[in-house]
N, CA, C and O atoms as a Maestro MAE file, in Angstrom:
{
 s_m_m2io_version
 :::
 2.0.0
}

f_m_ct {
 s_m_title
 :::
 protein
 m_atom[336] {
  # First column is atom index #
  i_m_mmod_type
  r_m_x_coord
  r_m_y_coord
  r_m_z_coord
  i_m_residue_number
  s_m_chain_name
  s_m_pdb_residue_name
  s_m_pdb_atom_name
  i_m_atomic_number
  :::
  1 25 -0.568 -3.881 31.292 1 A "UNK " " N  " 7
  2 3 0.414 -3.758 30.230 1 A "UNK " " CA " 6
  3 2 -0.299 -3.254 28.975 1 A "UNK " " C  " 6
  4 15 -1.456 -3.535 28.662 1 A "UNK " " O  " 8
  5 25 0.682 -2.345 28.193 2 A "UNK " " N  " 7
  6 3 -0.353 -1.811 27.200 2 A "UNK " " CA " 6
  7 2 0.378 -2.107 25.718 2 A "UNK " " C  " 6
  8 15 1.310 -2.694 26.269 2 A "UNK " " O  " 8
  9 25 0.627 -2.166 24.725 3 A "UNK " " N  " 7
  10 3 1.368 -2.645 23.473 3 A "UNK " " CA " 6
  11 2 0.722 -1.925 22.367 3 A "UNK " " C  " 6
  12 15 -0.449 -1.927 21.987 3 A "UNK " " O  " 8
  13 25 2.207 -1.046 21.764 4 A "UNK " " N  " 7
  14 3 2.113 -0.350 20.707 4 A "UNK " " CA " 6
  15 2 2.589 -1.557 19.722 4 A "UNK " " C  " 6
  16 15 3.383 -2.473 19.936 4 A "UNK " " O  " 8
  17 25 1.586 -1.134 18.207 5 A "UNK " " N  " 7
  18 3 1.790 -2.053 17.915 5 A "UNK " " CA " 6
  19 2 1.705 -2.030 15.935 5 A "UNK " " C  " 6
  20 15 0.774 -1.408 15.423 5 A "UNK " " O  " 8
  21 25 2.678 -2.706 15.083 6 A "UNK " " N  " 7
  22 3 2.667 -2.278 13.570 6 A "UNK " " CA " 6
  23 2 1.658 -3.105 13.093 6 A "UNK " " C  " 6
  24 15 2.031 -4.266 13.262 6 A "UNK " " O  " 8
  25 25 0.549 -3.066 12.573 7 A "UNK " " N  " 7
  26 3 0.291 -3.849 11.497 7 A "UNK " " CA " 6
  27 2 0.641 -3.784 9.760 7 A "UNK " " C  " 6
  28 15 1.023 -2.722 9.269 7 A "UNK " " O  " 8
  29 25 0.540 -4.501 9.271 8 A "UNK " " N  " 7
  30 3 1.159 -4.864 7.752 8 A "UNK " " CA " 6
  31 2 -0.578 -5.346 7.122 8 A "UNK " " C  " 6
  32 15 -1.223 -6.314 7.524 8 A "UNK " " O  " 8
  33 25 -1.057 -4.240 5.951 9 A "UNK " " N  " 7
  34 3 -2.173 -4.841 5.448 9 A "UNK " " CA " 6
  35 2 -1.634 -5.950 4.202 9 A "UNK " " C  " 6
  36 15 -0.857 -5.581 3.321 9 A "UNK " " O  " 8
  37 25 -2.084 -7.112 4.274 10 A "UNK " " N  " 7
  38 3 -1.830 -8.239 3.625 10 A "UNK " " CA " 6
  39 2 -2.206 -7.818 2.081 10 A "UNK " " C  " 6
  40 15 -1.475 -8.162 1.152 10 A "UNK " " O  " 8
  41 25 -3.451 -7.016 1.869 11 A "UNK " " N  " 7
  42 3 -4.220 -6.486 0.978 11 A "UNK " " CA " 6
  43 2 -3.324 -5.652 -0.241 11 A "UNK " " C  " 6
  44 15 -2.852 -5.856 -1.360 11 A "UNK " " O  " 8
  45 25 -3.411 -4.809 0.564 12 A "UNK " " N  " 7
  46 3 -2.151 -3.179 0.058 12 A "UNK " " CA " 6
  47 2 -1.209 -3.361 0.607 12 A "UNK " " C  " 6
  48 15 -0.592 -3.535 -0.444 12 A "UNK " " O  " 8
  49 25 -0.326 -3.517 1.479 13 A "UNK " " N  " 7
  50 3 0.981 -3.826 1.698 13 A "UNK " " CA " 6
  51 2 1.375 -2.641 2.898 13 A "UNK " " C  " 6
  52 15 2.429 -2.571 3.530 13 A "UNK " " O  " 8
  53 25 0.078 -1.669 3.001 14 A "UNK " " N  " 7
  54 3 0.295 -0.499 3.711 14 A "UNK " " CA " 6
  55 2 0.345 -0.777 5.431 14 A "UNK " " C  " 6
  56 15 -0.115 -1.890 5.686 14 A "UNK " " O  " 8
  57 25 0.674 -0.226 6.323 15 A "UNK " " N  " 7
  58 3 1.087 0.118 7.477 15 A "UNK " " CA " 6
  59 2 0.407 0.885 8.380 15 A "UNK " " C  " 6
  60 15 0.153 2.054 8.089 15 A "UNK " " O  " 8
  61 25 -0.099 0.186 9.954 16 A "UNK " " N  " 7
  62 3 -0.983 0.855 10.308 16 A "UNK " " CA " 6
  63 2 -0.443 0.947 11.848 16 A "UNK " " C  " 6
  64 15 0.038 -0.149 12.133 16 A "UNK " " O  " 8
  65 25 -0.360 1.752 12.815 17 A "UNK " " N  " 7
  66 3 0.030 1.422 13.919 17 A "UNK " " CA " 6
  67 2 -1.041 2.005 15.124 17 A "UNK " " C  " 6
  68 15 -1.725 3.005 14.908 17 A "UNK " " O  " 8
  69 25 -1.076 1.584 15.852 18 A "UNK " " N  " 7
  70 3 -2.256 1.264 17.093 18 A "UNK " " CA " 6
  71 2 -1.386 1.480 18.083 18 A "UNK " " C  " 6
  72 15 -0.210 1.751 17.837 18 A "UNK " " O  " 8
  73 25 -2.028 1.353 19.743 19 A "UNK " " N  " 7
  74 3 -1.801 1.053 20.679 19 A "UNK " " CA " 6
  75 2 -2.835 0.429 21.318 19 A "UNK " " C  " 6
  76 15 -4.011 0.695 21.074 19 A "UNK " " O  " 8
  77 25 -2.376 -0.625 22.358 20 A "UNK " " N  " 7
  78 3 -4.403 -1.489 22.505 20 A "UNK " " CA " 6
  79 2 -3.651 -2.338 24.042 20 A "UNK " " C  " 6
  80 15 -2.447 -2.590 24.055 20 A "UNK " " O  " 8
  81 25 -4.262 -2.575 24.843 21 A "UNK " " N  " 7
  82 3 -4.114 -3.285 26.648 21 A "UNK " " CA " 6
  83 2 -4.402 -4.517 25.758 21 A "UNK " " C  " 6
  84 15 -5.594 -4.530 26.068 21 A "UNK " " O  " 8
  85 25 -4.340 -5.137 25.255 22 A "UNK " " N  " 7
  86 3 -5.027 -7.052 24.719 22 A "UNK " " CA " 6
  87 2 -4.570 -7.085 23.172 22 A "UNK " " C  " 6
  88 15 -5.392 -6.794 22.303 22 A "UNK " " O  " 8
  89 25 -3.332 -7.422 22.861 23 A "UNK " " N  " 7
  90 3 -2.818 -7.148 21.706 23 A "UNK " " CA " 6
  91 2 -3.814 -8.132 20.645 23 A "UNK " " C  " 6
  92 15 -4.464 -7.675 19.705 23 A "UNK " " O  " 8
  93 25 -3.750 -9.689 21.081 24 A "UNK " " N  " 7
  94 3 -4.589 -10.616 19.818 24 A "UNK " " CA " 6
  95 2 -5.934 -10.027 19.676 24 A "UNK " " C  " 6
  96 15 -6.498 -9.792 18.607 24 A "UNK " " O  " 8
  97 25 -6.547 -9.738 21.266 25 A "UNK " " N  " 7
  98 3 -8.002 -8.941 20.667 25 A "UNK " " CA " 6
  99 2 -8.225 -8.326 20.009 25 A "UNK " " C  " 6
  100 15 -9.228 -8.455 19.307 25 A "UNK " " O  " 8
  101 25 -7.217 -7.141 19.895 26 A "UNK " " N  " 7
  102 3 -6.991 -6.159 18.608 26 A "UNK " " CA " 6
  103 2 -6.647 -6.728 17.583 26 A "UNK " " C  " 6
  104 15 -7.588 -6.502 16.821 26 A "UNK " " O  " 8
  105 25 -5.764 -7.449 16.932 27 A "UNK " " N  " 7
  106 3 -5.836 -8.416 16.048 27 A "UNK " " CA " 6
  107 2 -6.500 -8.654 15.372 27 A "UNK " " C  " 6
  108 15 -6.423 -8.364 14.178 27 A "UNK " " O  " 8
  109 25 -7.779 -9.540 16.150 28 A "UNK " " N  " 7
  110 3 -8.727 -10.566 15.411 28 A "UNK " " CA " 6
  111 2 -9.888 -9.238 15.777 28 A "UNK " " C  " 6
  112 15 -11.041 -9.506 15.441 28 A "UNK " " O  " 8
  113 25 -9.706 -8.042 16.338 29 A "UNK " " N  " 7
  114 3 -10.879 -6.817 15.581 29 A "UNK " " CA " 6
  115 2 -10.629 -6.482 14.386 29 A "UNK " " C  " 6
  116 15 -11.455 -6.528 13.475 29 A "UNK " " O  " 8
  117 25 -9.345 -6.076 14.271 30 A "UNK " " N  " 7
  118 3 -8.978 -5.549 12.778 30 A "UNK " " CA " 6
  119 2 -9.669 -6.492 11.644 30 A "UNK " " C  " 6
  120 15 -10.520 -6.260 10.786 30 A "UNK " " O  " 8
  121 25 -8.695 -8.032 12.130 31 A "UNK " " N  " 7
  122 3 -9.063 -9.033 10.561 31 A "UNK " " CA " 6
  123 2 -10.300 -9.355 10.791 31 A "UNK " " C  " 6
  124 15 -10.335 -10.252 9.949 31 A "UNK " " O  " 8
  125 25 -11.885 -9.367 11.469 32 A "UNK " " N  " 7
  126 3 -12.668 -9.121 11.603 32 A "UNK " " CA " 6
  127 2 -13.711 -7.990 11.327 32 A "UNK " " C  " 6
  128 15 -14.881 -8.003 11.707 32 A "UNK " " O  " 8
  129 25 -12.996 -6.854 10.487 33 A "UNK " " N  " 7
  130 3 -13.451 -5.634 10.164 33 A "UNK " " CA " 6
  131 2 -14.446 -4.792 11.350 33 A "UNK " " C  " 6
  132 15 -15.371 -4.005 11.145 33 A "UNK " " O  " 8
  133 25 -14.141 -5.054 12.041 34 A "UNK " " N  " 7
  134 3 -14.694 -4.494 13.055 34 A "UNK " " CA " 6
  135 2 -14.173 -2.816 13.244 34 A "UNK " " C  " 6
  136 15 -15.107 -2.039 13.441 34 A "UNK " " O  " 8
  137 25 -12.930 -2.265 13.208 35 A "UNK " " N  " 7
  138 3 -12.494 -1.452 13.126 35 A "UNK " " CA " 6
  139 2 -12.519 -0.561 11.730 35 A "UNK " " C  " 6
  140 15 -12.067 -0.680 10.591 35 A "UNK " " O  " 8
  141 25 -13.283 0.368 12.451 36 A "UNK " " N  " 7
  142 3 -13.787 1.510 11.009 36 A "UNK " " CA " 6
  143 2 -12.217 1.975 10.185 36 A "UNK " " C  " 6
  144 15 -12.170 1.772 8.972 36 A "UNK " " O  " 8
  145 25 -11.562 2.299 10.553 37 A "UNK " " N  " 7
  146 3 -10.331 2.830 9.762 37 A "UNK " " CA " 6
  147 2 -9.526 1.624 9.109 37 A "UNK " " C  " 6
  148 15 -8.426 1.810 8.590 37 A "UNK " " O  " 8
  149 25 -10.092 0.469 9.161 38 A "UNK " " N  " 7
  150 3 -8.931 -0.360 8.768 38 A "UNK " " CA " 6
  151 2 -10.132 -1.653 7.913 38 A "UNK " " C  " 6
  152 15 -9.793 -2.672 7.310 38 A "UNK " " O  " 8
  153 25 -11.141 -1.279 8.085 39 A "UNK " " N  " 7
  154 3 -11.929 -2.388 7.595 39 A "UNK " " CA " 6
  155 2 -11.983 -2.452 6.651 39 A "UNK " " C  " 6
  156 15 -13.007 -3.044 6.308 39 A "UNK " " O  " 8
  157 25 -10.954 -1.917 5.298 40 A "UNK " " N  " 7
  158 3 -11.376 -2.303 3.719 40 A "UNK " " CA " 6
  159 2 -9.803 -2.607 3.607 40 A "UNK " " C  " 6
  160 15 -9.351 -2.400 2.481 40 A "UNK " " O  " 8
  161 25 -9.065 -2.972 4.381 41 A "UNK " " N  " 7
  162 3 -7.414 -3.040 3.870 41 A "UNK " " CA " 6
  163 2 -7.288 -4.686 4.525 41 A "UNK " " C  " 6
  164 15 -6.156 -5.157 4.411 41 A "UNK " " O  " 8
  165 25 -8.302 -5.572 5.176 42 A "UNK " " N  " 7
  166 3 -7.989 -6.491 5.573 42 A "UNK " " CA " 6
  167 2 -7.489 -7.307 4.624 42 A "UNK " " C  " 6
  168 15 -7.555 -7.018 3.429 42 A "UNK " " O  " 8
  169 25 -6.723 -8.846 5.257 43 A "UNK " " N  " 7
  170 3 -6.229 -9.241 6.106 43 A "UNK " " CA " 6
  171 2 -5.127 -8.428 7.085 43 A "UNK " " C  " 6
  172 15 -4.426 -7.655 6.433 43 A "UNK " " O  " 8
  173 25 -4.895 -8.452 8.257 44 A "UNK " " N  " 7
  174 3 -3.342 -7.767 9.059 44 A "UNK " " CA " 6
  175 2 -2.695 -8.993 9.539 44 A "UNK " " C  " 6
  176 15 -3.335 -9.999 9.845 44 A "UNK " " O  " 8
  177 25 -1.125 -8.873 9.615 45 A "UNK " " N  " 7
  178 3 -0.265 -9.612 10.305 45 A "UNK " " CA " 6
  179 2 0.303 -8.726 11.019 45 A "UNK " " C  " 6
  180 15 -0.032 -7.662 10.499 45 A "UNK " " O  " 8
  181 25 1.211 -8.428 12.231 46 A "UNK " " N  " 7
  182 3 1.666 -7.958 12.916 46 A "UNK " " CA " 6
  183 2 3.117 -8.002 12.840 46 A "UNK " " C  " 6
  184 15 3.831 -8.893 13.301 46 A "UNK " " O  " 8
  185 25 3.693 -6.387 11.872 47 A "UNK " " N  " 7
  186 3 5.207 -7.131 11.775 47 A "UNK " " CA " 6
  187 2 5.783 -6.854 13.290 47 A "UNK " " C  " 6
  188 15 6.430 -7.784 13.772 47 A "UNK " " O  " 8
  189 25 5.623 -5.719 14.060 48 A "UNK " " N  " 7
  190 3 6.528 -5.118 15.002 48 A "UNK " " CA " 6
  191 2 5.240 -4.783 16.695 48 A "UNK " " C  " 6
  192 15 4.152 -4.209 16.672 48 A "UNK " " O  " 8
  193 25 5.867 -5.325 17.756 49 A "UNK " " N  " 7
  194 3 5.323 -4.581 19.290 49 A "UNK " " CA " 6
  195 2 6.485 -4.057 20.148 49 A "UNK " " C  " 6
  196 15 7.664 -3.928 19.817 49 A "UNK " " O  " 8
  197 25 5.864 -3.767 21.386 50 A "UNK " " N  " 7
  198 3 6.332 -3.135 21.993 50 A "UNK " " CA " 6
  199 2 5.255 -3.494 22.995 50 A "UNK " " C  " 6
  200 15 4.084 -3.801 22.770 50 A "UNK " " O  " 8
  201 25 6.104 -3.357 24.525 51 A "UNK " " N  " 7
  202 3 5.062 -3.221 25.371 51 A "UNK " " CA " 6
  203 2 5.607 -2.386 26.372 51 A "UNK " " C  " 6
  204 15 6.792 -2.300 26.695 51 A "UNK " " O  " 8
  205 25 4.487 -1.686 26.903 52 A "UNK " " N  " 7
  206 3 4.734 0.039 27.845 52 A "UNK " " CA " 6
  207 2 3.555 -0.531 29.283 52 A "UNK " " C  " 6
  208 15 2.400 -0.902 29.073 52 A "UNK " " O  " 8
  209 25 4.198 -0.470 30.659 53 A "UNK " " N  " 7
  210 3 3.644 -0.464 31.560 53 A "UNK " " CA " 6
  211 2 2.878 0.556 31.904 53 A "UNK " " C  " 6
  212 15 2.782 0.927 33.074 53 A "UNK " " O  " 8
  213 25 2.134 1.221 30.722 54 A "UNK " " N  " 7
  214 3 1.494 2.798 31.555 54 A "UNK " " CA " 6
  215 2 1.027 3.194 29.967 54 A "UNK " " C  " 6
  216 15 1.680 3.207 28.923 54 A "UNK " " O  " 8
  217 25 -0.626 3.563 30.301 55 A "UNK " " N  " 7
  218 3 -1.446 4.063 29.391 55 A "UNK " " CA " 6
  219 2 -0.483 4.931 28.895 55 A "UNK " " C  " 6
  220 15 0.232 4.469 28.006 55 A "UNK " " O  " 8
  221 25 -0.225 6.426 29.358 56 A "UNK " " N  " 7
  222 3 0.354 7.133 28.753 56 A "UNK " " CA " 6
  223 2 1.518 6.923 27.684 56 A "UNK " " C  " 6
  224 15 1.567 7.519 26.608 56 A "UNK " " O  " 8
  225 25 2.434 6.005 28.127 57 A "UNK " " N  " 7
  226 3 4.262 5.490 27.627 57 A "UNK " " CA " 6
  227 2 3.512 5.289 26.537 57 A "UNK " " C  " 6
  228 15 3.718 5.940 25.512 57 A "UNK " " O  " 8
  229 25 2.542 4.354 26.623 58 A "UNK " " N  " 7
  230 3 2.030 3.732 24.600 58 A "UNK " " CA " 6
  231 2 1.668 4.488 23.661 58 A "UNK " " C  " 6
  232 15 1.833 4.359 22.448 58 A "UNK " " O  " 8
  233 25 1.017 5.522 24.423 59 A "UNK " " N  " 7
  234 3 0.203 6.744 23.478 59 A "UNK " " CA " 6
  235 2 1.380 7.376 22.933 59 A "UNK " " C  " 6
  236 15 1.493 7.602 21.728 59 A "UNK " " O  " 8
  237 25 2.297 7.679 23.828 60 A "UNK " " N  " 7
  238 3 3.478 8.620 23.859 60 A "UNK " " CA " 6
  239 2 4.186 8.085 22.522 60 A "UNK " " C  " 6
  240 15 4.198 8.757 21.491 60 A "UNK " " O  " 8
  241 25 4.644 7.095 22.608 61 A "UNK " " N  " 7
  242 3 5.099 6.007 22.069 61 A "UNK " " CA " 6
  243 2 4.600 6.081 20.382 61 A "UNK " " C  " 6
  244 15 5.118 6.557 19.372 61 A "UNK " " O  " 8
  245 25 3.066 5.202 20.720 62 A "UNK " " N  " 7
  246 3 2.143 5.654 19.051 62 A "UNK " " CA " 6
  247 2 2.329 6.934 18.345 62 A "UNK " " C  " 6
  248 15 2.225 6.822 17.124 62 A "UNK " " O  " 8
  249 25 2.553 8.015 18.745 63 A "UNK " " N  " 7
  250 3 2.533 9.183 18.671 63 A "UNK " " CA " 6
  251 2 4.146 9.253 17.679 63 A "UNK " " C  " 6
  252 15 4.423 9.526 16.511 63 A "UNK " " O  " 8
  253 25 4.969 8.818 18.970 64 A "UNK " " N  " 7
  254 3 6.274 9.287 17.788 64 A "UNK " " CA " 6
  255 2 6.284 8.290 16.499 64 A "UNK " " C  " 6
  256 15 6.607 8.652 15.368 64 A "UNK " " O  " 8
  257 25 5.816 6.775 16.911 65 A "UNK " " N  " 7
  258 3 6.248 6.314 15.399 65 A "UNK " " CA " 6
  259 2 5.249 6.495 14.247 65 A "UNK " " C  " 6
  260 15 5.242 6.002 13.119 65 A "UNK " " O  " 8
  261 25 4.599 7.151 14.718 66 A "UNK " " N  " 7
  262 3 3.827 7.926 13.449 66 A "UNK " " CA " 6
  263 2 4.428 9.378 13.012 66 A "UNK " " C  " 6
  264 15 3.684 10.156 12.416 66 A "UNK " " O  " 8
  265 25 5.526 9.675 13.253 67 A "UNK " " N  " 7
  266 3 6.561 10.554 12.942 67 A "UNK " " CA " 6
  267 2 7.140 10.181 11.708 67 A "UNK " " C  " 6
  268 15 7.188 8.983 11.426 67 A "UNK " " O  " 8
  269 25 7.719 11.283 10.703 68 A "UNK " " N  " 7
  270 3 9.116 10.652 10.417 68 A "UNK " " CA " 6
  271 2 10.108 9.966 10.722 68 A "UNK " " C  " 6
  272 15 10.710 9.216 9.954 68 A "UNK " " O  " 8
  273 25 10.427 10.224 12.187 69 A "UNK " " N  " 7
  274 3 11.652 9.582 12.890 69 A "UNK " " CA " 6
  275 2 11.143 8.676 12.770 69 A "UNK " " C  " 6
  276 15 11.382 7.975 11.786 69 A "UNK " " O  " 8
  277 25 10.198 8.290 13.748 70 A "UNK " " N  " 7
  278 3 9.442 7.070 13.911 70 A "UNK " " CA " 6
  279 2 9.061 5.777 13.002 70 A "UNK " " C  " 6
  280 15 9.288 4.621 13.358 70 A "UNK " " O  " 8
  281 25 8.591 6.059 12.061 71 A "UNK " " N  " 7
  282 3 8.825 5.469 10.694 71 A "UNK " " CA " 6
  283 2 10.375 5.523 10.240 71 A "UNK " " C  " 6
  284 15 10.921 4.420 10.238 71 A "UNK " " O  " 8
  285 25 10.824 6.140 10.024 72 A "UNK " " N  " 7
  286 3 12.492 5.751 9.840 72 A "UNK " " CA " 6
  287 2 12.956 4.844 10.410 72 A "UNK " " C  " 6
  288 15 13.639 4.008 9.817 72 A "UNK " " O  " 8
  289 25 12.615 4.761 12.147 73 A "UNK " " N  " 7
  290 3 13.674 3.818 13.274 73 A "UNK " " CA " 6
  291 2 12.930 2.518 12.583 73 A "UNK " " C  " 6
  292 15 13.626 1.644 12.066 73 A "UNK " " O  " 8
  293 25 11.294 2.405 12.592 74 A "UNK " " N  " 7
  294 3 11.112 1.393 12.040 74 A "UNK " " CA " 6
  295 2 11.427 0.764 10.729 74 A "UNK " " C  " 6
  296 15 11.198 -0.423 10.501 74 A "UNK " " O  " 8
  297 25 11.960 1.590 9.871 75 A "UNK " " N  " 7
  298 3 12.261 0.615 9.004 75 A "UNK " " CA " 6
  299 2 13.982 0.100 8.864 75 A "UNK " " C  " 6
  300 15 14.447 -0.823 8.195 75 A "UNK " " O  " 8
  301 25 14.593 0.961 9.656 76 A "UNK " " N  " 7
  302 3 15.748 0.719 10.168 76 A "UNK " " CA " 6
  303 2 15.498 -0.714 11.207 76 A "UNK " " C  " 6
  304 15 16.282 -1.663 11.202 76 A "UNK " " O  " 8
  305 25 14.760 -0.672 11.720 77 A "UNK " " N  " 7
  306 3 14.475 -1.587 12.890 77 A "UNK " " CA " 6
  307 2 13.626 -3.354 12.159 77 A "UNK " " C  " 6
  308 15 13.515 -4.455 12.698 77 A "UNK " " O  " 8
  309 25 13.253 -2.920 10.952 78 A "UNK " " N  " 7
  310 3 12.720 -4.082 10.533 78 A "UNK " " CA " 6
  311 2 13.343 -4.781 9.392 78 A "UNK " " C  " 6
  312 15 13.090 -5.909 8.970 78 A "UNK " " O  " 8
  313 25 14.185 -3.933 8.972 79 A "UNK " " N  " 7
  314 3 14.511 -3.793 7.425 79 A "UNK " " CA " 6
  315 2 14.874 -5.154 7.305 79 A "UNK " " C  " 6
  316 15 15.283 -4.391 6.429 79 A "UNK " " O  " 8
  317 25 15.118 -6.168 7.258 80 A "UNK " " N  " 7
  318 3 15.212 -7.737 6.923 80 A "UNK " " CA " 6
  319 2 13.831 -8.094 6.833 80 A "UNK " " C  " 6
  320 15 13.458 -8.792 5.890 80 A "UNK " " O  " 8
  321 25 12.950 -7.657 7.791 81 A "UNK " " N  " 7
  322 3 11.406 -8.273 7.607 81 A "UNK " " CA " 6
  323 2 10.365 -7.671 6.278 81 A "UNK " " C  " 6
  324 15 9.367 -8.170 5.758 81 A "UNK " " O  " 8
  325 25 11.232 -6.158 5.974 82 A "UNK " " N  " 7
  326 3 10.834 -5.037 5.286 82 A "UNK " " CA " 6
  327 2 11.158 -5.297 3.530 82 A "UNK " " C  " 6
  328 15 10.452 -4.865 2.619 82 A "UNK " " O  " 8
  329 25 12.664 -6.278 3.353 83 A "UNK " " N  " 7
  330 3 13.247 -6.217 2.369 83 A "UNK " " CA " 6
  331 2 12.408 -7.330 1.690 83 A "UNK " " C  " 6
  332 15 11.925 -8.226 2.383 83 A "UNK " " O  " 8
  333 25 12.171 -7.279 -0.057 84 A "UNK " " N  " 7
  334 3 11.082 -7.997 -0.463 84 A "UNK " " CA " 6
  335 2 12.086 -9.471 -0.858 84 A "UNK " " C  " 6
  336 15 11.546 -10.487 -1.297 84 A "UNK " " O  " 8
  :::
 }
 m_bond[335] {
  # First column is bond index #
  i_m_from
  i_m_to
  i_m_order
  :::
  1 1 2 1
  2 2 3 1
  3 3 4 2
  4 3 5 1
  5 5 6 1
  6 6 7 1
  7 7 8 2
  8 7 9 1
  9 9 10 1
  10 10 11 1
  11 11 12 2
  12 11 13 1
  13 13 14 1
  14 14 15 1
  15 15 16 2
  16 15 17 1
  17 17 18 1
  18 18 19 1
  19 19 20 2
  20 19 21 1
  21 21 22 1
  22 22 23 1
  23 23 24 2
  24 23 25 1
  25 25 26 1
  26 26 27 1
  27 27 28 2
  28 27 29 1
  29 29 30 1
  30 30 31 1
  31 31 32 2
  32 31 33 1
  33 33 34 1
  34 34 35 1
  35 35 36 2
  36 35 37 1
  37 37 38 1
  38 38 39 1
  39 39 40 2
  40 39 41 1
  41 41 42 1
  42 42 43 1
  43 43 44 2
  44 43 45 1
  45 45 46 1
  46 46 47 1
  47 47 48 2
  48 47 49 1
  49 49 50 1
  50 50 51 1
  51 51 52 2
  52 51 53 1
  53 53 54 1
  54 54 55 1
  55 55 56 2
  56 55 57 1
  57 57 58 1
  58 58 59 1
  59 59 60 2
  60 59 61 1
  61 61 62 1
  62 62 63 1
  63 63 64 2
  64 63 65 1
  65 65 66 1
  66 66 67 1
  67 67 68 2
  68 67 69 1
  69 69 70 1
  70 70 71 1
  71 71 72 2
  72 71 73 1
  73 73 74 1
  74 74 75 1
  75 75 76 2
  76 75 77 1
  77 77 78 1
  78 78 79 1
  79 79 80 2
  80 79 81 1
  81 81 82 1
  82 82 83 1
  83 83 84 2
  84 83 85 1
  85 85 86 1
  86 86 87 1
  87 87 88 2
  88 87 89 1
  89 89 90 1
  90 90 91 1
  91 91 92 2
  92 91 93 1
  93 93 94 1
  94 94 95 1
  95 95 96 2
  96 95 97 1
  97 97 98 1
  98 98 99 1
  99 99 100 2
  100 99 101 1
  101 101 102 1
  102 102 103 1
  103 103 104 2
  104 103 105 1
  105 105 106 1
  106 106 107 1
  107 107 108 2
  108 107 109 1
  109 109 110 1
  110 110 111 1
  111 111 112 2
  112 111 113 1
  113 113 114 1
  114 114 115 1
  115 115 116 2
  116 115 117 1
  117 117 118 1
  118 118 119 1
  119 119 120 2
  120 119 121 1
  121 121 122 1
  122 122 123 1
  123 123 124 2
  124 123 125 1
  125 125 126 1
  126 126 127 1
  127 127 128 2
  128 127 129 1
  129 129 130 1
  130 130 131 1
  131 131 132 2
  132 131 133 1
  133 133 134 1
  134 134 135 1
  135 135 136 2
  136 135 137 1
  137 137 138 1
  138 138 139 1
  139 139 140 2
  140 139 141 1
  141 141 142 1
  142 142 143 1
  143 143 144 2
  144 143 145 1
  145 145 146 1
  146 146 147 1
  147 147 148 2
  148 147 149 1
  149 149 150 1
  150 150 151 1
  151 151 152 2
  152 151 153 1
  153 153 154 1
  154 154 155 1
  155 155 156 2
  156 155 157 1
  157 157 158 1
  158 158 159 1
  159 159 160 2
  160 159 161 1
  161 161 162 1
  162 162 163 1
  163 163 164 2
  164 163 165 1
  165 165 166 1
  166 166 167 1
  167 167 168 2
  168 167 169 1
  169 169 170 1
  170 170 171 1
  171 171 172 2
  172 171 173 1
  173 173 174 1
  174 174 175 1
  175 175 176 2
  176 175 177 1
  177 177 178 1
  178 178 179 1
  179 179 180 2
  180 179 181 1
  181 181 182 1
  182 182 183 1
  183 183 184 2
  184 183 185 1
  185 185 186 1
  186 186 187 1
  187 187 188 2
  188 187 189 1
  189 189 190 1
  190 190 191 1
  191 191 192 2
  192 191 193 1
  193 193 194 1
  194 194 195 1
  195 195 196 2
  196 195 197 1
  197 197 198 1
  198 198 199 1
  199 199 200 2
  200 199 201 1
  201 201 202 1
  202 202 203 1
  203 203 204 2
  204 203 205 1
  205 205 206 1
  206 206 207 1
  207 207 208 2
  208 207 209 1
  209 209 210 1
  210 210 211 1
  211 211 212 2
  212 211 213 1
  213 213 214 1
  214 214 215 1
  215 215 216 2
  216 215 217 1
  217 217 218 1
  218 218 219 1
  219 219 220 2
  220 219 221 1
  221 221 222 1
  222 222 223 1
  223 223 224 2
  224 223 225 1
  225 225 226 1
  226 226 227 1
  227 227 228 2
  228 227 229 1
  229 229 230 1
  230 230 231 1
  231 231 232 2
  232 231 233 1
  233 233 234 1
  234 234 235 1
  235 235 236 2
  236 235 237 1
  237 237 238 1
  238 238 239 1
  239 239 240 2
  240 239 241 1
  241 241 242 1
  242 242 243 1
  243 243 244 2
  244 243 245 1
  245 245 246 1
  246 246 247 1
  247 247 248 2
  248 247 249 1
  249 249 250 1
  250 250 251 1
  251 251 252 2
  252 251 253 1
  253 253 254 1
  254 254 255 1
  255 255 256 2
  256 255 257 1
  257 257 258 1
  258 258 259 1
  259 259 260 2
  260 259 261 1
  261 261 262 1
  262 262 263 1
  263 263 264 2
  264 263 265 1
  265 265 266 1
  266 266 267 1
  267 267 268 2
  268 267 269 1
  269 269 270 1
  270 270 271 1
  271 271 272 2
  272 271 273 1
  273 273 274 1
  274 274 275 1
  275 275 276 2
  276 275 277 1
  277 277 278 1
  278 278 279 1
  279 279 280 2
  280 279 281 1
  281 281 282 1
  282 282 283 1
  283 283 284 2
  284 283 285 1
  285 285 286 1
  286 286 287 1
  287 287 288 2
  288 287 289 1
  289 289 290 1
  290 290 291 1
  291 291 292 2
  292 291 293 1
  293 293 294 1
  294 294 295 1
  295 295 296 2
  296 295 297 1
  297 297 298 1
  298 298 299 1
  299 299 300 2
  300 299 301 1
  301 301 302 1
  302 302 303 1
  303 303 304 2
  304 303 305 1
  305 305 306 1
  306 306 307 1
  307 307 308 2
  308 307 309 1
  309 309 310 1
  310 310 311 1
  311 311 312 2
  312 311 313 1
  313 313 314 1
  314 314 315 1
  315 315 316 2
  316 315 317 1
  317 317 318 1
  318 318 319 1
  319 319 320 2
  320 319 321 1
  321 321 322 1
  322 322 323 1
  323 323 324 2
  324 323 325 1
  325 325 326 1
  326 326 327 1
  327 327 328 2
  328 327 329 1
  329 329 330 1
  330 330 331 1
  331 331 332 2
  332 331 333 1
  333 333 334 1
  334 334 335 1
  335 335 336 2
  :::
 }
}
């Protein structure tokens, strides 16, 4: 199983999305700074997943919501979690 997945930087407030097979492992890499692209925006919480039976579906997946659309559905899709 593979899980696309939103993080929320606690820090900046900014938005990061991944795809990763072991969702908490990825997790506790991020808030661990272990991950070069994300290691000065820590803490992360996880507003939004998804899970895709197939390497490809997630990539596919990561790919569009790093779109416009994609970002749109999500904030259409979160907007109660989104609203301050």
């Amino acid at each position: 199983m593979y899980f696309v997945y939103l993080l929320k930087s606690l820090k900046d407030g900014n938005f990061y999305t991944g795809y990763t097979e072991d969702l908490e492992r990825r997790l506790i890499e991020h808030n661990d700074g272990q991950i070069k692209s994300t290691e000065h925006r820590r803490p992360f919480e996880i507003l939004y997943y998804e899970a895709c039976r197939n390497q490809k579906d997630a990539l596919h997946r990561e790919r569009y919501l790093k779109t416009t659309y994609g970002k749109r559905y999500l904030k259409v899709r979160l907007k109660n979690d989104l609203s301050p």
